[in-house]
Structure formats: structure tokens, C-alpha cells
C-alpha positions, 0 to 999 in steps of 0.5 A: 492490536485492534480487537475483533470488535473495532474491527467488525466496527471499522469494516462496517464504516467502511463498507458502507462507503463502498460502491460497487462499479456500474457501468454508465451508458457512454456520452458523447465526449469532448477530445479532453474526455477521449484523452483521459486515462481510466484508473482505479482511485482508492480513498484511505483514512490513515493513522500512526502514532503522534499524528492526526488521522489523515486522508490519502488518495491512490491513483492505480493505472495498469502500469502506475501508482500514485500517492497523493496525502489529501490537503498537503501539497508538499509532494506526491509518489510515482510508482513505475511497474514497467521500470520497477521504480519508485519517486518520491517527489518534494515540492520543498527542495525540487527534487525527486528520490528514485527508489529502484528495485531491489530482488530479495528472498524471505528465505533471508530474513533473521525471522520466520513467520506464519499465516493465518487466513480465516473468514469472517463469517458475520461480515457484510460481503463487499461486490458480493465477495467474502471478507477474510482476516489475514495475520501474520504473526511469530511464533517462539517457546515463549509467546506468539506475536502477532505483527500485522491484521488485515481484512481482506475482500476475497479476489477484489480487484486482482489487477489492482491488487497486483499493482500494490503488491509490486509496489510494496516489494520495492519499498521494502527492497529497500529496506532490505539493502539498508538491514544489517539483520540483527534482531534486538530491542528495537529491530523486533522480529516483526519489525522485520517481518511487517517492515522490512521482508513484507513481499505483500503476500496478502495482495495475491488474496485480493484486496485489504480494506482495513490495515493494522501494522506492527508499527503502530499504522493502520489504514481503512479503504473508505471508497474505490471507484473508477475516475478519468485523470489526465496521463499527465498525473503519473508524470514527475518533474523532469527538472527537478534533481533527482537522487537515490540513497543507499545505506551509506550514500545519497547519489545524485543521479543528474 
């Protein structure tokens, strides 16, 4: 887990980068400029174990997400918040997984856990918002167990924040379809804490801008700011094969 001292180290990297919104008087536009759909584009530095630390961009509407690695072109995620679904899109075979979802309760989980939401007095503020730590941690006879750390920019951005936070409860519906909720050596209790029953409780706080994890990932807001992109981002290839995958089964949905 990072210490306090990386992490003051990291926001203030971080932070640097961040702007805040100012309103831009209107031009006159060209019919491709009216058509153009105002997102939200939140740019990430991402790490995780074995691989070099890469660069990923989300572009967030008011009903899609989409997830794009910068430099690779080998495929990009969709979110639908309307439909509740998820495709994952491979260049590589032409085809789509569609991750529908999945309604589950924490109260289901093997492991219960704890919150701990404190700010950070001597942090910068961000747009003029307070930054607090979220952790989530366990807690037995033995030892207490922290499983995930974020920063968080008090009420930054709700909407945005209420995009990812749907998000996350379908990829981790899926992952709660797939369990069998026995906690051992490798099925830790923060394994199901951080991975498996993560609702993205932290989101309804407002915005992470740095991520540490149980697994090992972790993930630093670098920039926010509003862009125009064609509609047609949020689109996927309608002729490519589409398929979804259970615990036992991949089904073709062609």
C-alpha cells in the first residue's frame, strides 16, 4: 500500500494537471461542430503488476462510457447506462463481449468491511473542493487489513461520478455470477471486498483522483476536461460477433 508520503507526492503531480472548467465564449460553428456530443474526458496514468505504466482515456456522456488504452488499438469498452451493459470490443477476432447486468447485495458477501472517510487537511483543494482518503478495509481478532485507498475530491463532478459507479456495479455483477464465496489463500477477504462485491460506494463522495487496490493496481487522474467527439465513439461494430460468458459457458448472441 502506498504511504501517506507517495500519496501527498502523487496528488500533488496530479493535481498540477488539473483544470478547472472555464467557460469559453461561443463561436461560430461548422454543422460537424453542432453535431459534436460534449463529454467529459478523464485521462489516467495506470500500473499493475509485470506491466509498464500505461496511459488510459474515458470518454463520460450522460448515458456512455468508453474506455480507450492510449496507443493500443486492439479494441475499446462501451458502457450503456440505459441498457445497463457493457461491450468489450477486440479488433483481434471481431468481436464484442456483452457483460449484462447483474443486481447483487453486499449483504451476500463471505466478508464484511469497514470505511474509513478522513480529509486531508495539507492537500491542495482541486476547483476549490476538499480532498478526503477513502479506505476500505477488513477487520478480525488477528489484524486489519486494508484492501483498497483512494483520494477523493469531495462532490467533484456527481454526474460523472454516478456514470462510474453504475459502471462498476456491472463489472462486478459479473464477477459476483462467477464466485463460489469461499475465502481461502487466494480468494483473500479483500479479494472479495475490492474485486468481487466493489458497488463503487466511494463515487456517491465525488470523484477519485488517485486508486490504489488489493490487487496491486492503481491509477492517478492526470487531467479532466470537456471535449466535443462524434456520437459515433459510443458506437461498436454492429457485424461483429457478439457473445456474453457465464461461469461455465461462452454463448453466442448472434
Amino acid at each position: 500500500m502506498m504511504n501517506i508520503l507517495n500519496i501527498k507526492t502523487f496528488l500533488l503531480s496530479a493535481l498540477i494537471a488539473l483544470p478547472a472548467y472555464q467557460a469559453v465564449a461561443e463561436q461560430s460553428k461548422s454543422a460537424e461542430e453542432t453535431s459534436a456530443a460534449e463529454v467529459y474526458q478523464l485521462s489516467y496514468i495506470e500500473r499493475e503488476p509485470g506491466v509498464d505504466d500505461y496511459e488510459v482515456n474515458m470518454l463520460v456522456s450522460d448515458r456512455y462510457i468508453r474506455v480507450d488504452e492510449v496507443g493500443e488499438d486492439s479494441g475499446f469498452i462501451i458502457y450503456d447506462d440505459k441498457l445497463k451493459k457493457i461491450f468489450s470490443v477486440s479488433h483481434f477476432d471481431k468481436s464484442v463481449l456483452v457483460i449484462n447486468e447483474h443486481v447483487f447485495s453486499e449483504k451476500d458477501s463471505p466478508v464484511k468491511h469497514e470505511v474509513e472517510y478522513l480529509e486531508l487537511a495539507d492537500a491542495p483543494s482541486v476547483s476549490g473542493k476538499a480532498i478526503y482518503n477513502y479506505r476500505v478495509f477488513t477487520e478480525s481478532k488477528e489484524n486489519e487489513e486494508t484492501c483498497a485507498e483512494l483520494q477523493i475530491v469531495d462532490g467533484l463532478l456527481p454526474d460523472v461520478s454516478r456514470m462510474l459507479r453504475n459502471y462498476q456495479k456491472v463489472v462486478s455483477g459479473q464477477h459476483v455470477k462467477m464466485t463460489n464465496n469461499i475465502v481461502d489463500e487466494i480468494q483473500t477477504p479483500c479479494f472479495y471486498v475490492d474485486q468481487i462485491y466493489n458497488t463503487g460506494a466511494y463515487y456517491d463522495k465525488g470523484l477519485p483522483i488517485q486508486e490504489w487496490h488489493s490487487n496491486e493496481r492503481s491509477k492517478i487522474l492526470t487531467t479532466y476536461k470537456k471535449v466535443k467527439v462524434d456520437p459515433g465513439k459510443f458506437n461498436y461494430p454492429e457485424e461483429y460477433r457478439k457473445f456474453s460468458v457465464d461461469d461455465s459457458t461462452r454463448m453466442s448472441l448472434d
